[in-house]
N, C-alpha and C positions, 0 to 999 in steps of 0.2 A: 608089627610084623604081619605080612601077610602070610592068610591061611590059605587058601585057593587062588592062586596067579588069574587064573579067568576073571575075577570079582577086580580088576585094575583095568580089564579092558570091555567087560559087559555089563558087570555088576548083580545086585540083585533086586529081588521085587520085595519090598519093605516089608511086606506084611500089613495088617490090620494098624490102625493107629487107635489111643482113645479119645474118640471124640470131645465128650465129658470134662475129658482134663483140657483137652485145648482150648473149648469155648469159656471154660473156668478162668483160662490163663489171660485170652485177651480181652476177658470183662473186666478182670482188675487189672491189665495193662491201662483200658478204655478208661477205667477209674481214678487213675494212677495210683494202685494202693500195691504196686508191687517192692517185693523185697529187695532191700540193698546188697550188691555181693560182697560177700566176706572181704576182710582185708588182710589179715594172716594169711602167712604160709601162700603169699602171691611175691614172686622174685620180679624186682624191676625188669623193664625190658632194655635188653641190649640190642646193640648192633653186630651182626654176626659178621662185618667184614662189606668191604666196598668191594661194589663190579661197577664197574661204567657202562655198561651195557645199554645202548638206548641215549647216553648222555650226546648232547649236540655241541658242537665246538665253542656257542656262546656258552655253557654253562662248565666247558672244561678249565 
């Protein structure tokens, strides 16, 4: 849900990030010592339904 309709067509300015954690993050990216993601409580993915939209006549 949106809170402010303005933040869909301007957005905002992020704020401050921590540096700290992100060069943290892609040193053990760069290591490959990063964590695996859970596998619980993730629901297959489905297909929500065909549009053809874009589809060219060789592939109808």
């Amino acid at each position: 849900m949106v809170v402010d309709k303005r933040d869909l067509a301007i957005g905002r300015v992020p704020g401050p990030a921590d540096g700290e954690l992100g060069a943290l993050t892609i040193s053990q990216y760069r290591k490959d010592k990063t964590k695996a993601l859970p596998t619980e409580d993730i629901s297959p993915i489905q297909s929500q339904g065909g549009g053809s939209a874009g589809a060219t006549a060789a592939t109808q």
